[in-house]
DSSP file (Angstrom, degrees, kcal/mol; ACC not computed):
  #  RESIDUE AA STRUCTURE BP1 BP2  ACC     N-H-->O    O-->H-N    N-H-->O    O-->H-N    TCO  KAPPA ALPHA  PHI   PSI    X-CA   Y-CA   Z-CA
    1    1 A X              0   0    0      0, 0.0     2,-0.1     0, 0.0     0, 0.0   0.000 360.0 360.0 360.0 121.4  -39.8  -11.9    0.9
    2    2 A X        +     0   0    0      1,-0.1     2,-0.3     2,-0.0     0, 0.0  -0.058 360.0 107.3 -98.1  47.7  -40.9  -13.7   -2.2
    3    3 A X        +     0   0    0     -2,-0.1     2,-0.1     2,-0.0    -1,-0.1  -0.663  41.2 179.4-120.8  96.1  -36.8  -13.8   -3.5
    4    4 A X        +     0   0    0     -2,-0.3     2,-0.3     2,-0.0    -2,-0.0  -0.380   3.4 174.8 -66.8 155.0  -34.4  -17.1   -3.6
    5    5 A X        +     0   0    0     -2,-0.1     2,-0.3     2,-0.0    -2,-0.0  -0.931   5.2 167.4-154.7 145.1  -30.8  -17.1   -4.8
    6    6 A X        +     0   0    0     -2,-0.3     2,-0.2     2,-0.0    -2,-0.0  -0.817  32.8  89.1-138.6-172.6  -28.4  -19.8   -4.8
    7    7 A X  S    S-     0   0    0     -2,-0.3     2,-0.5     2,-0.1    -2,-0.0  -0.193  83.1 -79.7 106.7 176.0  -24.8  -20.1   -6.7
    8    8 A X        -     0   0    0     -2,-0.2     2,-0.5     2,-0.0    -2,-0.0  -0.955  52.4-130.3-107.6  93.4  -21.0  -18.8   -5.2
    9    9 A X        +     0   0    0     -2,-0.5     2,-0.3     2,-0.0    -2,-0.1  -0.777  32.7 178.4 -62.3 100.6  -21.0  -14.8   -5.8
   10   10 A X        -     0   0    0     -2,-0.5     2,-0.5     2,-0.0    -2,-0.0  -0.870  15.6-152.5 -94.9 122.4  -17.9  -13.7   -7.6
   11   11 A X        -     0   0    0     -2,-0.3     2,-0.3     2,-0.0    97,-0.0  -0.867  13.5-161.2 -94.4 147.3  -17.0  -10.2   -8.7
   12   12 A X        -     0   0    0     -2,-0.5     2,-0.5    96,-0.0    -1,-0.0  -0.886  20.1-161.3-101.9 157.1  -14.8   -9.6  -11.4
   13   13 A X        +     0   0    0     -2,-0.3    -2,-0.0     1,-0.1    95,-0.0  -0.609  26.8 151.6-140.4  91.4  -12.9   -6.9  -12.5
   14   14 A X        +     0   0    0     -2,-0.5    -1,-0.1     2,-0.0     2,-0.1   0.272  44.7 103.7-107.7  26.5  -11.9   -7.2  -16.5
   15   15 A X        -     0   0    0      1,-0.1     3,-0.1    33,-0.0    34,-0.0  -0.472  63.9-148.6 -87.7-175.2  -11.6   -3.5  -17.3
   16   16 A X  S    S+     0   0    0     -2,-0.1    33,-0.6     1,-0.1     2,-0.3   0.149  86.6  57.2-126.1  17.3   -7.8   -2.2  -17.6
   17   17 A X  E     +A   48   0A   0     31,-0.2     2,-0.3     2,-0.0    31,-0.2  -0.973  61.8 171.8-152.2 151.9   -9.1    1.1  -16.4
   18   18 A X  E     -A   47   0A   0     29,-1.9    29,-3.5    -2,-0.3     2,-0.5  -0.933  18.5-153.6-160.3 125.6  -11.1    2.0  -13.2
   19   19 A X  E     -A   46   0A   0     -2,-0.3     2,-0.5    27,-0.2    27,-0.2  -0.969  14.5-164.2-119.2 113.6  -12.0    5.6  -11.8
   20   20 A X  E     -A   45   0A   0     25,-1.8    25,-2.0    -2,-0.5    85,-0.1  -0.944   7.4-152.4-125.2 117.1  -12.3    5.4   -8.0
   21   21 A X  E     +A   44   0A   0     -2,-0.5     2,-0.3    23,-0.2    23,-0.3  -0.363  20.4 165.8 -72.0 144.9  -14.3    8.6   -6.3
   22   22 A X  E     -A   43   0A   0     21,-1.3    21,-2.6    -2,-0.1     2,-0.3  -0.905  25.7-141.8-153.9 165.1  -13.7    9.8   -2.8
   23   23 A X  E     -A   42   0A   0     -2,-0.3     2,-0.4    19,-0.2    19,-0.3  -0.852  24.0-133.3-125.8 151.8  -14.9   13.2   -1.4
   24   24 A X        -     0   0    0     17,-2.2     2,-0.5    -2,-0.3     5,-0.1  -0.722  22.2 -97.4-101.9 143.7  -12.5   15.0    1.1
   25   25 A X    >   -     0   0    0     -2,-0.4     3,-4.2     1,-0.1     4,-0.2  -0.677  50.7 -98.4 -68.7 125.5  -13.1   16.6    4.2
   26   26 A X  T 3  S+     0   0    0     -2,-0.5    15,-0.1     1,-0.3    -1,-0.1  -0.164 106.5  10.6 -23.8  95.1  -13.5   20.3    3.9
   27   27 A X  T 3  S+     0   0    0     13,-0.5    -1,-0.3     2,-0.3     3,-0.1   0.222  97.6 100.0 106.4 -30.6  -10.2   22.0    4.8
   28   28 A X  S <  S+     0   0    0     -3,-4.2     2,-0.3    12,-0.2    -2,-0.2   0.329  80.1  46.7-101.0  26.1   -7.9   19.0    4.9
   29   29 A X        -     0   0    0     11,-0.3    11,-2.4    -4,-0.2     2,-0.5  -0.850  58.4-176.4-150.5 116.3   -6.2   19.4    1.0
   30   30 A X  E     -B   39   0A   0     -2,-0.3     2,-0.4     9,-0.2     9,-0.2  -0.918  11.7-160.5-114.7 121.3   -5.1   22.6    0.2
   31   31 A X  E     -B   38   0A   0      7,-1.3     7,-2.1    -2,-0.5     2,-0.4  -0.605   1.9-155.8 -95.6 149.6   -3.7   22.5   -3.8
   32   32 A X  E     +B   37   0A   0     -2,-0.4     2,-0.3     5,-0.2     5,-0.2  -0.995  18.2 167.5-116.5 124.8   -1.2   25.4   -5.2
   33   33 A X  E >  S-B   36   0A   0      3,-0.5     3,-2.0    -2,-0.4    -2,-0.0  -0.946  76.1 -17.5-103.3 130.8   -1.0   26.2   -9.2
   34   34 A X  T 3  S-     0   0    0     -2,-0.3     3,-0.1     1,-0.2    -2,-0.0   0.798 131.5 -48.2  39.0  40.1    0.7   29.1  -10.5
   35   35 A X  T 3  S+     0   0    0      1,-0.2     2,-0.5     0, 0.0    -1,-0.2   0.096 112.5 115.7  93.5 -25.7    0.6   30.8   -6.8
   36   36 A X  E <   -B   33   0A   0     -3,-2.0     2,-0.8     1,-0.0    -3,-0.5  -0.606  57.3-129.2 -76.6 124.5   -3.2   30.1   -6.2
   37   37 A X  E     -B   32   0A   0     -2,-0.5    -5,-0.2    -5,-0.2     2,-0.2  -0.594  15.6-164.5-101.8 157.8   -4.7   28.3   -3.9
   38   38 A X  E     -B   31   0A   0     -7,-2.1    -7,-1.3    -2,-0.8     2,-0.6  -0.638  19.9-143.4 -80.3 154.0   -7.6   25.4   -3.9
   39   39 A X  E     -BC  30  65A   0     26,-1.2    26,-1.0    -9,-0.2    -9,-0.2  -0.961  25.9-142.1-122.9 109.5   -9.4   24.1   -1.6
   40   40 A X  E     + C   0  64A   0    -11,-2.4   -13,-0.5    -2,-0.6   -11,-0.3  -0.518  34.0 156.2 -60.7 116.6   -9.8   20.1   -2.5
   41   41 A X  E     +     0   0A   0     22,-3.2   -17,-2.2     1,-0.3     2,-0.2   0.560  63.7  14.0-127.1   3.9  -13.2   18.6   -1.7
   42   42 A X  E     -AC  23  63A   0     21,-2.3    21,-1.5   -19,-0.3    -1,-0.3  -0.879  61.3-168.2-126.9 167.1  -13.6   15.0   -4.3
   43   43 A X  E     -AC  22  62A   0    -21,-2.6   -21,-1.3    -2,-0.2     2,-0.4  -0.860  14.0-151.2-166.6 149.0  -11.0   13.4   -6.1
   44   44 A X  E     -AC  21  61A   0     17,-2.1    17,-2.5   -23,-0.3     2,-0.7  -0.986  13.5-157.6-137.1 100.4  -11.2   10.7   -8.8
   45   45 A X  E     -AC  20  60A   0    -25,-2.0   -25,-1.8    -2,-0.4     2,-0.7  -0.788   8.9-149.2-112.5 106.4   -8.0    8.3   -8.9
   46   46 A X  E     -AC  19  59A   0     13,-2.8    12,-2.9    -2,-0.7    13,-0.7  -0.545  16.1-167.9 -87.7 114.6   -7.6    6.6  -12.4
   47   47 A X  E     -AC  18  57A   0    -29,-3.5   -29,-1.9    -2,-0.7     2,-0.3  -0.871   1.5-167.2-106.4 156.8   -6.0    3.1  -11.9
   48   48 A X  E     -AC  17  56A   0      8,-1.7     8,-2.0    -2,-0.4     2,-0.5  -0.947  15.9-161.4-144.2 123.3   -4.8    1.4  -14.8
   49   49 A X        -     0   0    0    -33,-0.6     2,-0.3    -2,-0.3     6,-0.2  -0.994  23.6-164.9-115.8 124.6   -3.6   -2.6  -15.4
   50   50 A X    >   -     0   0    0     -2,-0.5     3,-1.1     4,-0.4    -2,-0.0  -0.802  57.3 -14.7 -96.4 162.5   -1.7   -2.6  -18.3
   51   51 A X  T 3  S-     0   0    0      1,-0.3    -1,-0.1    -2,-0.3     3,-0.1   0.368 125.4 -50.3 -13.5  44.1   -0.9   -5.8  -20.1
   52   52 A X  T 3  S+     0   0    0      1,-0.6    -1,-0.3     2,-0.0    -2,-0.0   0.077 107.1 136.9 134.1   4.2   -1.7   -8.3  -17.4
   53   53 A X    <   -     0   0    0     -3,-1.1    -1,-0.6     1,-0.2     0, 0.0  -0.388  65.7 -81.2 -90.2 166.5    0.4   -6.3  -15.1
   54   54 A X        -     0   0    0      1,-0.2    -4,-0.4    -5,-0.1    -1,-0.2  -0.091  58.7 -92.9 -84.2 138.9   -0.6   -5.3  -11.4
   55   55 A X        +     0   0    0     56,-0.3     2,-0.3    -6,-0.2    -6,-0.2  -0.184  52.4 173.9 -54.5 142.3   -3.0   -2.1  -11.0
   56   56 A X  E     -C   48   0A   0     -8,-2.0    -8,-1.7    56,-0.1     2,-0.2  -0.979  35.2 -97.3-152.6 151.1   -1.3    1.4  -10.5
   57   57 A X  E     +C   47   0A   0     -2,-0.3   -10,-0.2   -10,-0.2     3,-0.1  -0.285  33.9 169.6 -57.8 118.1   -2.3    4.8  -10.4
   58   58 A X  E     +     0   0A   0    -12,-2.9    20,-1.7     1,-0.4    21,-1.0   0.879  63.7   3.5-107.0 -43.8   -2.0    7.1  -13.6
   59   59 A X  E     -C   46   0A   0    -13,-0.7   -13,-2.8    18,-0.2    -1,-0.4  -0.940  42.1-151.0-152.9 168.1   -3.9   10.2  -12.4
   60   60 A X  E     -C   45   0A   0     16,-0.3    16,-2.8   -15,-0.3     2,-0.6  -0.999  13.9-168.9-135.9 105.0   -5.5   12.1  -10.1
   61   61 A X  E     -CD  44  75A   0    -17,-2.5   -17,-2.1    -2,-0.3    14,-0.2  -0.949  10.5-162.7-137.8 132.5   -8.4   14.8  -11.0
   62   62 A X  E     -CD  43  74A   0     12,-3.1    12,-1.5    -2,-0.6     2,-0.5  -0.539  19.6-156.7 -99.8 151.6   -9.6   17.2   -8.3
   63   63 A X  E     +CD  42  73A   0    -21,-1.5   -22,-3.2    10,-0.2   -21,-2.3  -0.993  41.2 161.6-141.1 110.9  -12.8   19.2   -8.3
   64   64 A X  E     -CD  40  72A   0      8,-3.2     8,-1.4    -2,-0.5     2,-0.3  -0.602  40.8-111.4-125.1-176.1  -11.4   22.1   -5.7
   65   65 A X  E     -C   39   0A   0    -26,-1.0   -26,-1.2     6,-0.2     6,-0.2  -0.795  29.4-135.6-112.6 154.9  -12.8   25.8   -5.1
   66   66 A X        -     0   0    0     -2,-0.3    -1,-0.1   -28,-0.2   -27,-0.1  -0.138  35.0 -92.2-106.1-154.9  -10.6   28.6   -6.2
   67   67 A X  S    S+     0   0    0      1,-0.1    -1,-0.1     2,-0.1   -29,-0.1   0.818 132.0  55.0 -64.3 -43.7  -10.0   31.6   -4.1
   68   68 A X  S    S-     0   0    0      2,-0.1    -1,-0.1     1,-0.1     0, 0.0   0.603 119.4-118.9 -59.1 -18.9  -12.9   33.3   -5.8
   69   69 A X  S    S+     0   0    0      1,-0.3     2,-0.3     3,-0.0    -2,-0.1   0.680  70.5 135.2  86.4  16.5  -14.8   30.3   -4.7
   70   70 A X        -     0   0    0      1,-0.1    -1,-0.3    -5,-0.0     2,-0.1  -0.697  58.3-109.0-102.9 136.3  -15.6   29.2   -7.9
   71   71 A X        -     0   0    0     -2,-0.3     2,-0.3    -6,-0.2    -6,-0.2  -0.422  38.0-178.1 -77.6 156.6  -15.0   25.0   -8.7
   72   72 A X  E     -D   64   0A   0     -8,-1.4    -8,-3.2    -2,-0.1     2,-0.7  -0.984  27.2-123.1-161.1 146.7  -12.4   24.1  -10.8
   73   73 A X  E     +D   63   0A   0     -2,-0.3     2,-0.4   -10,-0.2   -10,-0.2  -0.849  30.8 176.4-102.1  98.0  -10.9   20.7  -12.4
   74   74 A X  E     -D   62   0A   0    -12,-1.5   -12,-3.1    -2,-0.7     2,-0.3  -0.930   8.3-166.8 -86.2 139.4   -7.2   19.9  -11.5
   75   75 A X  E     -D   61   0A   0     -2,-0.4     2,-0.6   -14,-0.2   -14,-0.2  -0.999   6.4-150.2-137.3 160.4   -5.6   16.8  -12.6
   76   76 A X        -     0   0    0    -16,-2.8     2,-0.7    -2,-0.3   -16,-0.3  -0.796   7.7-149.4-121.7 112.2   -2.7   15.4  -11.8
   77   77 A X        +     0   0    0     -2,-0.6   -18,-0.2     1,-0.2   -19,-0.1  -0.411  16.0 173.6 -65.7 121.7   -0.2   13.1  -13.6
   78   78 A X        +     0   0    0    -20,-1.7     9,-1.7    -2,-0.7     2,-0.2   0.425  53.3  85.6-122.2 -10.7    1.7   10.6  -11.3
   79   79 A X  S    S-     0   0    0    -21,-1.0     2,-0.2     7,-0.2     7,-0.1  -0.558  80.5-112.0 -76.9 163.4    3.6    8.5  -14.0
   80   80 A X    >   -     0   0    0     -2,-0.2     3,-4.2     7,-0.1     5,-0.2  -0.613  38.2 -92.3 -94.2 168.7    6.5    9.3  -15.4
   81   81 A X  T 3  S+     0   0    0      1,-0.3    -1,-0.1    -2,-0.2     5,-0.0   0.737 127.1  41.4 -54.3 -25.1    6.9   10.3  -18.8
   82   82 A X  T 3  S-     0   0    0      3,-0.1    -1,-0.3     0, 0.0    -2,-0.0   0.209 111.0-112.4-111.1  28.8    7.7    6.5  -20.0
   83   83 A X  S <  S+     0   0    0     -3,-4.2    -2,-0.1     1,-0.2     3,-0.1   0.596  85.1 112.4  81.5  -6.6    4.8    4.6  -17.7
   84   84 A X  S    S-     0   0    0      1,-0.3     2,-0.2    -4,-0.1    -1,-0.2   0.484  80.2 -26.2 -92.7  -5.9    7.4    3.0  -15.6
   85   85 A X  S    S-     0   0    0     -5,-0.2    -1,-0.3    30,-0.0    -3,-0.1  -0.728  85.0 -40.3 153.6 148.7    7.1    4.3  -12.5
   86   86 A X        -     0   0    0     -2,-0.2    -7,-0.2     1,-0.1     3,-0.1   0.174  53.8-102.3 -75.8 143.1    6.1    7.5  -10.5
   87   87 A X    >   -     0   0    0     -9,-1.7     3,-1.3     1,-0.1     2,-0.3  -0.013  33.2-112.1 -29.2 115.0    6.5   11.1  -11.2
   88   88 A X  T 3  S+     0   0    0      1,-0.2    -1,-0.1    -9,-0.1    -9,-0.0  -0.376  90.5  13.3 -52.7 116.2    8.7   13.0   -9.8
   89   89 A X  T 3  S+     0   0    0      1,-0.4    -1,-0.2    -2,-0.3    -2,-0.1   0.403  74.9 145.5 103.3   4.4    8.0   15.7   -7.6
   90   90 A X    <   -     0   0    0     -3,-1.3    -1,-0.4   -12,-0.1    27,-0.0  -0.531  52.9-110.5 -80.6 151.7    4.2   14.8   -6.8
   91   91 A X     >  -     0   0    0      1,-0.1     4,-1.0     4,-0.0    -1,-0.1   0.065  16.4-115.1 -49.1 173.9    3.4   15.8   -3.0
   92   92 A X  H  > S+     0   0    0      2,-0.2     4,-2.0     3,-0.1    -1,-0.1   0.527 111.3  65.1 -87.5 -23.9    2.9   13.5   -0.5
   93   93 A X  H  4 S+     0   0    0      2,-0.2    -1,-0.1     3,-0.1    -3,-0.0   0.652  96.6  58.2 -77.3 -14.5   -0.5   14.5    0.1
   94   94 A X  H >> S+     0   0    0      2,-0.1     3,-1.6     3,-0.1     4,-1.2   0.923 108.6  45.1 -67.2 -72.9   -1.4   13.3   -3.4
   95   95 A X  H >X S+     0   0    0     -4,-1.0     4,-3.7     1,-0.4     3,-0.6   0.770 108.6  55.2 -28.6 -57.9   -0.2    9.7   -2.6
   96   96 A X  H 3< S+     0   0    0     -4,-2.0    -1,-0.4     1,-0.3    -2,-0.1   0.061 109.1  44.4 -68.2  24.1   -1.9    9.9    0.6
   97   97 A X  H X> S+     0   0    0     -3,-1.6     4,-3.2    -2,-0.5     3,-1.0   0.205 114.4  58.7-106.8 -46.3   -5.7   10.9   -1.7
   98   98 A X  H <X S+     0   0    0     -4,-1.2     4,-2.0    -3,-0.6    -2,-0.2   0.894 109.0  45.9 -73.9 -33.1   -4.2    7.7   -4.0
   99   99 A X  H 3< S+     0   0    0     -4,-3.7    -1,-0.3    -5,-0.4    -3,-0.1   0.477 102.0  53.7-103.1  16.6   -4.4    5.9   -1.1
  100  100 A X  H X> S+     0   0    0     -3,-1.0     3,-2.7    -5,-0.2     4,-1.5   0.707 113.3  50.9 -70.7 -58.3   -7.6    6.7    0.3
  101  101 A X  H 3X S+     0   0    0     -4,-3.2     4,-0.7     1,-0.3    -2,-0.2   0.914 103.9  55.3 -60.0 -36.6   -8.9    5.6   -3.1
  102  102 A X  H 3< S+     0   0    0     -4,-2.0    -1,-0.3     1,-0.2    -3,-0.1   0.656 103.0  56.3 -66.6 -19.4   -7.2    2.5   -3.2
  103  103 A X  H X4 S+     0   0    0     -3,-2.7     3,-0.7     1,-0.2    -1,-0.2   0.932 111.3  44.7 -75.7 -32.8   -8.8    1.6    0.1
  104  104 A X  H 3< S+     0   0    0     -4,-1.5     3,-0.3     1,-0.2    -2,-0.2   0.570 111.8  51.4 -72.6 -16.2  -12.0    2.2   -1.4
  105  105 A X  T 3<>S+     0   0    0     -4,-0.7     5,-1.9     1,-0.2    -1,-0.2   0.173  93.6  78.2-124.2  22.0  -11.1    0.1   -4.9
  106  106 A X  T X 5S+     0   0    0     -3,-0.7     3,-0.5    -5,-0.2    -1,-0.2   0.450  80.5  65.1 -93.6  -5.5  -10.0   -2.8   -2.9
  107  107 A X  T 3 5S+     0   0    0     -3,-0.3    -2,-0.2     1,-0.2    -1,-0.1   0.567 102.1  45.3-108.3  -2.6  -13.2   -3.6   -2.5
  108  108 A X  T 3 5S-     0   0    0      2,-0.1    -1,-0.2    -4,-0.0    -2,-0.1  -0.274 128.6 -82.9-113.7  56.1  -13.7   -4.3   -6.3
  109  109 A X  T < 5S+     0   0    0     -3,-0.5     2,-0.6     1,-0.3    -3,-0.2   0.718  88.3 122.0  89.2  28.1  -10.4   -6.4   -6.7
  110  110 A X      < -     0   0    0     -5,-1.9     2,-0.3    -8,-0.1    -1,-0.3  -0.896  40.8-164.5-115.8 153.2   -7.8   -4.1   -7.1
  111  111 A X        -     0   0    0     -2,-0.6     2,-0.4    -4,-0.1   -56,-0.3  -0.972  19.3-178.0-129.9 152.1   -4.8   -4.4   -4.5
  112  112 A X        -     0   0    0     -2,-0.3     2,-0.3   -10,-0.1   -56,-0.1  -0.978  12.8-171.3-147.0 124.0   -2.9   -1.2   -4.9
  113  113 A X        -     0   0    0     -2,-0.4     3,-0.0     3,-0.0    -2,-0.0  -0.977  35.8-107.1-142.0 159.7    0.6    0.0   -2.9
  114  114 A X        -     0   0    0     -2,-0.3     2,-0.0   -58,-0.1   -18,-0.0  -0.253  42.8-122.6 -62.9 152.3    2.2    3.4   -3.2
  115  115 A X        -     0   0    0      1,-0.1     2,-0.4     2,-0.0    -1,-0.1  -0.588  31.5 -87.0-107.3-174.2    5.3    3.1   -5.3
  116  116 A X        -     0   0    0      1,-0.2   -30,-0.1     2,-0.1    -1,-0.1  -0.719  29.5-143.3 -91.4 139.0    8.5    4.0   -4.1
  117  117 A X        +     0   0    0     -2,-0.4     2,-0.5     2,-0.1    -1,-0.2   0.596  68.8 111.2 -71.4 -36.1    9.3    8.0   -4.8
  118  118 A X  S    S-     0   0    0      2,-0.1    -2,-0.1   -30,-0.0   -32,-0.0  -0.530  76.4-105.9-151.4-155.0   12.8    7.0   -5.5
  119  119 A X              0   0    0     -2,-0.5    -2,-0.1     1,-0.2    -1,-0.0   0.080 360.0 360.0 -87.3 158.2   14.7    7.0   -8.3
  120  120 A X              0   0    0     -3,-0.0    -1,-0.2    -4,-0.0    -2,-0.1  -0.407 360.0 360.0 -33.2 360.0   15.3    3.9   -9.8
């Protein structure tokens, strides 16, 4: 191998926005809108640090199959309307997709926990 390296390898992570991919197993996220269902297979979990402040989830957009079989984009908002803290009413089977991603987006420097569901 004609390659040398030396120095102390650091990552950083100075964007305030981060989109972390993960593909679902076939069958294990079934989504409901307006009476249909989807069959979730990726999902793409947008975390956000705003002003200095600890990473958190803002959304969730799903690339599912319809009944027809046809792909289709859901997303899902998981803040509440003033940014403070999470939406009301998301499943639990979204968190648990936010935290899939978050295992995956620990590994460029975000530490992530689910927040608590309730109210405030």
């Amino acid at each position: 191998m004609g390659l040398s390296a030396k120095g102390e390898p650091v990552t950083v992570q100075d964007e305030t926005k981060v989109d972390v991919g993960i593909h679902l197993q076939q069958g294990s996220l079934t989504l409901t809108q307006n009476g249909k269902d989807f069959e979730g297979y990726q999902a793409s979990v947008e975390f956000v640090a705003v002003h200095d402040g600890p990473w958190t989830a803002n959304k969730v957009k799903f690339s599912a199959k319809g009944p027809d079989g046809k792909s289709v984009g859901l997303t899902v908002d998981l803040l509440n309307d003033t940014f403070d803290g999470p939406r009301p009413g998301v499943p639990a089977a979204i968190w648990k997709v936010v935290a899939l991603a978050a295992i995956s987006a620990g590994d460029i420097g975000i530490t992530y926990a689910i927040p608590d569901p309730r109210p405030m």
